[in-house]
C-alpha positions, 0 to 999 in steps of 0.5 A: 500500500502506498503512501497515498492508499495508506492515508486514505484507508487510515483516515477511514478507519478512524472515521468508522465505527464501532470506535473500538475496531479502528485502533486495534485494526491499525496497530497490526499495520505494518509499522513506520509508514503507520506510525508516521502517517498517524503522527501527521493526523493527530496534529489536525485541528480537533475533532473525533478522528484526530483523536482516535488517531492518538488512541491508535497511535499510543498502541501502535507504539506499545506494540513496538516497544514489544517488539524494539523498545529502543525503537519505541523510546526513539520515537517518544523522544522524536514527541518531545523534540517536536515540543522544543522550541529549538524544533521550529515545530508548534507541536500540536498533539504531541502532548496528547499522544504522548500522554496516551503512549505513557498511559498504555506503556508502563516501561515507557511511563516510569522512564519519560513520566517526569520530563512529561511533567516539567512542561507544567512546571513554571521555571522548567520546560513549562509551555506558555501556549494554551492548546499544548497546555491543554494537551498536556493537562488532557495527557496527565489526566489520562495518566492519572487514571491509567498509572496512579501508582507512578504519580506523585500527588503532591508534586502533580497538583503544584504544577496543575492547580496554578491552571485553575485560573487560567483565562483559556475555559478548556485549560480550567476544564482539563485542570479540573479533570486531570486532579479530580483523579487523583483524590477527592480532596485534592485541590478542593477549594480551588475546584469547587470554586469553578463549580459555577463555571459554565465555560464550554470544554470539549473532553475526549473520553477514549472513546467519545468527545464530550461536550461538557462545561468547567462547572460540570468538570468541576462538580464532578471532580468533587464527587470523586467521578473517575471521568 
């Protein structure tokens, strides 16, 4: 399958449905050429398909790094190169999808966990341009969820609380959701003062976009919901 054929048949898998066949079906593609190919759709503007091309991706890297794990932690230092201002790159779902590739690989996750939070470190590597923040935020909470034994609590919520006014409602709303998993009393003043928030925020679920508000994130978190 060519380049062309290959991008064509990706993009309609990740279009299909049920939502679960289509990462799965692509994870057992051949490797590099799909690895690339998904890379280039998870930096599209939003929208469902871009993010299930995170999804696939993040197992398609977990099945290389079963196979080469050199290979496999060649590529997510390839992420955060793209996240360095010194790469001429913007990184635009890069954040994302290296949270879901932690998220789905412990080895990967114990070994680049900490570089993935300085960049929501103030005086690290902190990333002052919103959408990646959010990308960042969306990736924690998926990590939060996916590896709570590898997340220091305390120093997960200095980094992420001072984001909880932040003026982007997608930021505030991510913030919430990415410490709301980490226990219920984290950061509990501070959240359920955005209860009243009612600032539209998009949430990919893994499976669904959400369209929910920072109030709803906010009432929620405080609940203790996992989601």
């Amino acid at each position: 399958m060519g380049r062309a054929g290959l991008k064509r048949h990706l993009e309609a898998s990740l279009a299909s449905e049920p939502v679960d066949a289509a990462p799965n079906e692509i994870a057992r593609l051949p490797g590099h050429a799909v690895r690339r190919q998904l890379l280039r759709l998870v930096c599209r503007p939003e929208g469902l398909r871009r993010w299930r091309a995170v999804t696939a991706l993040g197992r398609a890297v977990d099945d290389l790094a079963d196979d080469d794990f050199e290979a496999a932690r060649e590529f997510v230092r390839r992420l955060l190169w793209g996240l360095n201002e010194e790469s001429g790159t913007v990184g635009f779902g890069l954040p994302e999808s290296l949270g879901e590739i932690l998220a789905v690989n412990e080895r990967l996750a114990a070994e680049y966990l900490p570089l993935f939070l300085s960049y929501l470190g103030p005086g690290e590597n902190f990333l002052e341009f919103e959408p990646l923040q959010r990308g960042v935020l969306w990736g924690l909470g998926r990590l939060v969820r996916a590896r709570p034994g590898l997340i220091d609590r305390e120093d997960v919520t200095r980094r992420v609380a001072p984001l909880l006014s932040s003026p982007d409602p997608e930021v505030r709303g991510l913030a919430v959701w990415a410490l709301g998993a980490l226990a219920p009393g984290t950061a509990l003043g501070a959240r359920q003062a955005l209860a009243g928030d009612q600032a539209p925020v998009s949430l990919y679920d893994g499976r669904r976009l959400i369209q929910t508000t920072v109030g709803d994130l906010a009432r929620g978190a405080s609940a203790g919901s996992p989601d």
